[in-house]
PASEBA-1860 file (N, C-alpha, C; in nm, 3 decimals):
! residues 150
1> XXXXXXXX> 4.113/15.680/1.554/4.242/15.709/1.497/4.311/15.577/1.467 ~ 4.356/15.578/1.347/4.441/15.418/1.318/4.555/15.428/1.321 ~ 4.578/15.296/1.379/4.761/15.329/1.422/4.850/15.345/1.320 ~ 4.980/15.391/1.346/5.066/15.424/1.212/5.139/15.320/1.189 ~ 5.180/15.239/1.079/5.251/15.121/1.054/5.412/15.179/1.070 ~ 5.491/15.006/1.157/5.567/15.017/1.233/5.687/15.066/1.103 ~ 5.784/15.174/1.106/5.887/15.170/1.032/5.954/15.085/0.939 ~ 6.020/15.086/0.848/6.079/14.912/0.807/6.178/14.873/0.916
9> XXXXXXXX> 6.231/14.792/0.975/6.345/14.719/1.023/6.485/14.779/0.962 ~ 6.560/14.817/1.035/6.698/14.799/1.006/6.771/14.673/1.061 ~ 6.844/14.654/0.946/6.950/14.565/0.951/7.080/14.598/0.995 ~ 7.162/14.527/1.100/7.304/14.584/1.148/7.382/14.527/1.153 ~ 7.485/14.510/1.107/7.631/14.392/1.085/7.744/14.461/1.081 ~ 7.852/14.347/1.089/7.998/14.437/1.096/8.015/14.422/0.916 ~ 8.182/14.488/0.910/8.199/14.491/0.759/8.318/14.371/0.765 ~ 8.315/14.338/0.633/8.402/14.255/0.617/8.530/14.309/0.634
17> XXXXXXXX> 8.615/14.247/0.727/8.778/14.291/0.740/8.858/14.198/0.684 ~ 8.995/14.249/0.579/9.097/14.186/0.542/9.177/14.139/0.668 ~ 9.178/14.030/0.697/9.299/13.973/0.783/9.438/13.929/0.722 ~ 9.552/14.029/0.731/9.662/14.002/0.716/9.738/13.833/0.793 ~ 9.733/13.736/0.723/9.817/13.624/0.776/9.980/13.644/0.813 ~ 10.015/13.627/0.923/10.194/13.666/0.960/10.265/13.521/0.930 ~ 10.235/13.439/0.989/10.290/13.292/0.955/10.260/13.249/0.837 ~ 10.370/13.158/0.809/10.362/13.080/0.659/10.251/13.038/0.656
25> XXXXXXXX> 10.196/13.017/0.523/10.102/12.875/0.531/10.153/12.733/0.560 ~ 10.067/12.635/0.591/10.134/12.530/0.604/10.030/12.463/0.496 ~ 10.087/12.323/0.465/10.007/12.243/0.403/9.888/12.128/0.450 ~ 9.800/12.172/0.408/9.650/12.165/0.445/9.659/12.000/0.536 ~ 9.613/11.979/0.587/9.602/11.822/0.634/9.523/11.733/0.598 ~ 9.539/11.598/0.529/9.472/11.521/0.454/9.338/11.457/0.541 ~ 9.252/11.434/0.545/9.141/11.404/0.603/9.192/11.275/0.680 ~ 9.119/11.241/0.838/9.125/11.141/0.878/9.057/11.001/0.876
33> XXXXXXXX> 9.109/10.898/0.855/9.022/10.796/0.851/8.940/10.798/0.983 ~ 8.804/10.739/0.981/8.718/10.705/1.104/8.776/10.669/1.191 ~ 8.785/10.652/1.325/8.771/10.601/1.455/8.767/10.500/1.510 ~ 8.836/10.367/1.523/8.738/10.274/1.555/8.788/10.259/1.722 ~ 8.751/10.211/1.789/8.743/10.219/1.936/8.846/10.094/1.978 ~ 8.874/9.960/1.899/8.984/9.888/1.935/9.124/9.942/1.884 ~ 9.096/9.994/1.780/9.224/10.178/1.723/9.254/10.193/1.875 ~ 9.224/10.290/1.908/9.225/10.329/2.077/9.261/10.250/2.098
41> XXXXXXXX> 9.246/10.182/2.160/9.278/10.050/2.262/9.424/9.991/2.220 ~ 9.491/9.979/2.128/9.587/9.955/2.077/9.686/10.047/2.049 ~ 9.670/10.196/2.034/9.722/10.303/2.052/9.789/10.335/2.180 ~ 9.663/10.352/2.287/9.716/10.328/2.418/9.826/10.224/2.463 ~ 9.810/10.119/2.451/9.896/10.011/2.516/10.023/10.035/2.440 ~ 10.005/10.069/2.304/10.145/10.039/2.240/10.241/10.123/2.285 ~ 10.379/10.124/2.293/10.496/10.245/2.385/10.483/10.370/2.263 ~ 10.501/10.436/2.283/10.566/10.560/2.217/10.684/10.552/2.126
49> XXXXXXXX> 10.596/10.553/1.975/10.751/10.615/1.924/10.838/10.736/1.898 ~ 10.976/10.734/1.908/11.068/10.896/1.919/10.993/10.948/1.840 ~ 11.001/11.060/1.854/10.922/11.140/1.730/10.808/11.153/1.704 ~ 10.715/11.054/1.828/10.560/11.082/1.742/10.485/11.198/1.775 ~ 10.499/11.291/1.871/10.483/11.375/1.952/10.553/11.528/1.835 ~ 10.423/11.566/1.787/10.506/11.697/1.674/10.570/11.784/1.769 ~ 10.639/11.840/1.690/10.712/11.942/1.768/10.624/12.072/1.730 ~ 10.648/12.211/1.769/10.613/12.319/1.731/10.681/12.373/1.662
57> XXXXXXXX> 10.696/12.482/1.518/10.747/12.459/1.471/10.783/12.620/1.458 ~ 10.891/12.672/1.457/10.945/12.784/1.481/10.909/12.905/1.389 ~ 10.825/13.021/1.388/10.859/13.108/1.321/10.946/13.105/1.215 ~ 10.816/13.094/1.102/10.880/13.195/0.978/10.959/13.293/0.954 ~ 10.900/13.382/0.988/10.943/13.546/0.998/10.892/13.632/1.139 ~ 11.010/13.678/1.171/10.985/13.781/1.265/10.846/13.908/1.226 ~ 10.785/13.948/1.308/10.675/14.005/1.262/10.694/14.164/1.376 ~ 10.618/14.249/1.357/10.701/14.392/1.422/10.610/14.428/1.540
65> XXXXXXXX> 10.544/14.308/1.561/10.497/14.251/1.723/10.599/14.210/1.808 ~ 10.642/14.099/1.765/10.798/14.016/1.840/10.887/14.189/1.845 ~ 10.922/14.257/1.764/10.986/14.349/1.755/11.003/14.480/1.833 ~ 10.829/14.499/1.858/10.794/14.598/1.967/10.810/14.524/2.105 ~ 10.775/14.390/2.118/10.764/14.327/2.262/10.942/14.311/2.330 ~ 11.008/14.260/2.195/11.134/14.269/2.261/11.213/14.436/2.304 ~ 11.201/14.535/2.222/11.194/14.676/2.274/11.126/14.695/2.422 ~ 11.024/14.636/2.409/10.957/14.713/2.570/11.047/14.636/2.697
73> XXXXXXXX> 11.061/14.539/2.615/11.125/14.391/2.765/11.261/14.452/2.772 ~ 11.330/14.461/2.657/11.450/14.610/2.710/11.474/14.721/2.786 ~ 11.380/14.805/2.730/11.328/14.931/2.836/11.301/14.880/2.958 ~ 11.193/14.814/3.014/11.199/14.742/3.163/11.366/14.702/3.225 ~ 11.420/14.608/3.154/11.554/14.577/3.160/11.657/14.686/3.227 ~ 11.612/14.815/3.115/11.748/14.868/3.138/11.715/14.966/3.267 ~ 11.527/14.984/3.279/11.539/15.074/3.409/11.480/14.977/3.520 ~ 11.521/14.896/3.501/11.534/14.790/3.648/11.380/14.717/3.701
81> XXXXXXXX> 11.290/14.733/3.624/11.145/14.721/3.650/11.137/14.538/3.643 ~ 11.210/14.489/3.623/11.170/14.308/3.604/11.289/14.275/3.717 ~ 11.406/14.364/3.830/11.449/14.286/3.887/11.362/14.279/4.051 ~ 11.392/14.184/4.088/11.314/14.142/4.242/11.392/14.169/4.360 ~ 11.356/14.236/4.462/11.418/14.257/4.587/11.358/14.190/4.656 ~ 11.424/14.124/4.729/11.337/14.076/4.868/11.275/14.202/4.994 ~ 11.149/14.153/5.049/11.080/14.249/5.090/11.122/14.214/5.247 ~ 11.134/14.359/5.307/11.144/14.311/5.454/11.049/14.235/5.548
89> XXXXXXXX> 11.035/14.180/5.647/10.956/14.123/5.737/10.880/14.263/5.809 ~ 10.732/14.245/5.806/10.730/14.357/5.876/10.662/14.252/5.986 ~ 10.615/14.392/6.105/10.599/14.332/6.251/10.488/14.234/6.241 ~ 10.446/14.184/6.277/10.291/14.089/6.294/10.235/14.136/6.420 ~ 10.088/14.191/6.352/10.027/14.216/6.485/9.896/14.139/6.557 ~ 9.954/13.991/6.522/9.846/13.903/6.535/9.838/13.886/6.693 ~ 9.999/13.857/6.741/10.012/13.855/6.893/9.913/13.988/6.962 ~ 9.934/14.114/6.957/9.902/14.208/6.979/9.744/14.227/7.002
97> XXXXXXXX> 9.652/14.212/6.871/9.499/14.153/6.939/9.478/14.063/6.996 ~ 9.537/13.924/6.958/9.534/13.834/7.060/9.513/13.861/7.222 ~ 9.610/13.929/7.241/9.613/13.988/7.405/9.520/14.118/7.418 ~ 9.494/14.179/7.332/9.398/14.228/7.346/9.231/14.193/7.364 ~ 9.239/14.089/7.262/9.067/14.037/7.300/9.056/13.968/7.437 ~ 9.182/13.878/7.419/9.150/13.788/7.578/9.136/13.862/7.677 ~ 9.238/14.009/7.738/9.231/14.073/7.821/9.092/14.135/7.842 ~ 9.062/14.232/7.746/8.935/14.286/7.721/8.813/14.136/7.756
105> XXXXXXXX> 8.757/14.006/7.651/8.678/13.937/7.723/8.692/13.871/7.825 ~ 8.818/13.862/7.857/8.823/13.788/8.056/8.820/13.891/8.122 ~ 8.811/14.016/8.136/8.761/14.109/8.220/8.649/14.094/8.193 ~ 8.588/14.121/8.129/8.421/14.167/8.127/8.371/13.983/8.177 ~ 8.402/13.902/8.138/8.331/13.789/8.170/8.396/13.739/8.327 ~ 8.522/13.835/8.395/8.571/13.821/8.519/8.465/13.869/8.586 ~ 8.494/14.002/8.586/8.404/14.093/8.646/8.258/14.038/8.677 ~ 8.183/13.957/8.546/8.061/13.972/8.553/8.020/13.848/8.664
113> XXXXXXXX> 8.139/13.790/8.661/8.185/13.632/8.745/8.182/13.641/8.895 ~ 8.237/13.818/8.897/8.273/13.840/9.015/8.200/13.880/9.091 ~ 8.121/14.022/8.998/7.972/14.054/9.116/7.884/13.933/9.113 ~ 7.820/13.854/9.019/7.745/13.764/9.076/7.779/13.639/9.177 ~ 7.933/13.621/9.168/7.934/13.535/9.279/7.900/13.570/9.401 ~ 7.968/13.684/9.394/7.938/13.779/9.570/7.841/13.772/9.620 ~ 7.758/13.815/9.513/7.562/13.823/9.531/7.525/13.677/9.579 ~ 7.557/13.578/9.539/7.542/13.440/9.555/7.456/13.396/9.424
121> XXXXXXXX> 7.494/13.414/9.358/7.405/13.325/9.197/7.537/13.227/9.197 ~ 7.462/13.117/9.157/7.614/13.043/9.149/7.600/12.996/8.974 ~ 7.473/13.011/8.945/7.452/12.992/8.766/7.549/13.082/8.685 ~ 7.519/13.182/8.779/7.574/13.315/8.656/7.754/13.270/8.685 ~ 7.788/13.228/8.795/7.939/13.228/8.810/7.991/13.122/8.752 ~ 7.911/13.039/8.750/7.987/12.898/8.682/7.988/12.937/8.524 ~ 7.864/12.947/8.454/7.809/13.000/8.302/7.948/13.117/8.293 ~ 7.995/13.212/8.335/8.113/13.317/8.328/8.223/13.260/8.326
129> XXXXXXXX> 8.245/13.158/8.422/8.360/13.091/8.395/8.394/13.007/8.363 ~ 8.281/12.928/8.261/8.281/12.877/8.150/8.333/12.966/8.005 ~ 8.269/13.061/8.011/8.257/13.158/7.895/8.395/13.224/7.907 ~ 8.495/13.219/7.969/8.624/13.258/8.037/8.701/13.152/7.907 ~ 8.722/13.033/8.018/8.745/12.926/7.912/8.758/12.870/7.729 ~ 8.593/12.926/7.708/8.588/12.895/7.588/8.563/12.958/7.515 ~ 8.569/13.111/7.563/8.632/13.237/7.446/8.745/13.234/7.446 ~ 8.853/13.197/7.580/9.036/13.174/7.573/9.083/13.065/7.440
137> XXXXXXXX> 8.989/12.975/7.437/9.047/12.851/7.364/8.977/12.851/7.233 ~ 8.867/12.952/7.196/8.830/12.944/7.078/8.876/13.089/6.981 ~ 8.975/13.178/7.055/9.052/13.289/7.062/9.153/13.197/7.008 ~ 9.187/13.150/7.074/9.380/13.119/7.041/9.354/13.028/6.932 ~ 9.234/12.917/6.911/9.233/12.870/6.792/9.228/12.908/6.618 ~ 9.145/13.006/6.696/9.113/13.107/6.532/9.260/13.148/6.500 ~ 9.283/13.261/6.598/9.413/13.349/6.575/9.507/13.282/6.531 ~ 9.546/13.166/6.611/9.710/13.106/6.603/9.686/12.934/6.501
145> XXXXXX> 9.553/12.893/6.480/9.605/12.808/6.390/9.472/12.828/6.283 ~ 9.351/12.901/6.246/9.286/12.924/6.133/9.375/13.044/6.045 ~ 9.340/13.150/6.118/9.413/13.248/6.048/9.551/13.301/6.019 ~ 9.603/13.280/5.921/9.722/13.331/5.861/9.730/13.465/5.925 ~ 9.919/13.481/5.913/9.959/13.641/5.989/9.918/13.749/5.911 ~ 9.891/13.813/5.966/9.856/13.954/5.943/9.952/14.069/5.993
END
């Protein structure tokens, strides 16, 4: 059986669109002379003169964009949607876990401090109350100076 030859190709593009221009024209800009690199160098050092710095240059004509945008910025206006209240403080409950983790891991690392001392391990009691220590101080570091309130 011989294979069937592949379809022709389609071709796919957009269409040409009229673009309405809103701003004036301006007048075209005359080509620049070349570059030369001590140019620069003399540009830089020299001060600034008033005026060399163009300005932008204001609307032609109002266009019924500007027209709709100033309408909507009204409507906001008049039903209060662009003014700012200050927001209350609410509680922070950073203190609150705080005392919660420490309580919760110095019990469990008390406790675990406590039956093995009794027993007589003195590894496990020292290692616990180490781990006492430097979950307290790596607790209060995170909470009170990495992390922002919550």
């Amino acid at each position: 059986m011989a294979d069937d030859p592949d379809p022709p190709r389609q071709n796919y593009g957009f269409k040409q669109r009229e673009i309405e221009t809103v701003n004036a024209p301006t007048n075209e800009p005359q080509p620049l002379p070349p570059v030369r690199v001590q140019d620069l160098i003399n540009h830089a050092v020299a001060p600034a003169k008033p005026g060399a710095v163009p300005q932008p240059s204001p609307l032609a004509q109002d266009n019924e964009v500007h027209a709709m945008l100033r309408a909507n910025v009204a409507r906001d206006n008049a039903a209060g949607l662009n003014e700012l209240i200050p927001l209350e403080k609410r509680p922070s409950r950073r203190r609150r876990d705080f005392w919660f983790l420490i309580i919760s891991g110095n019990l469990l690392l008390g406790s675990l401090a406590l039956a093995c001392g009794a027993a007589g391990n003195p590894m496990v009691f020292v290692c616990s109350v180490g781990g006492i220590g430097m979950i307290s101080a790596s607790l209060y570091w995170v909470m009170f100076h990495i992390m922002d309130d919550y």
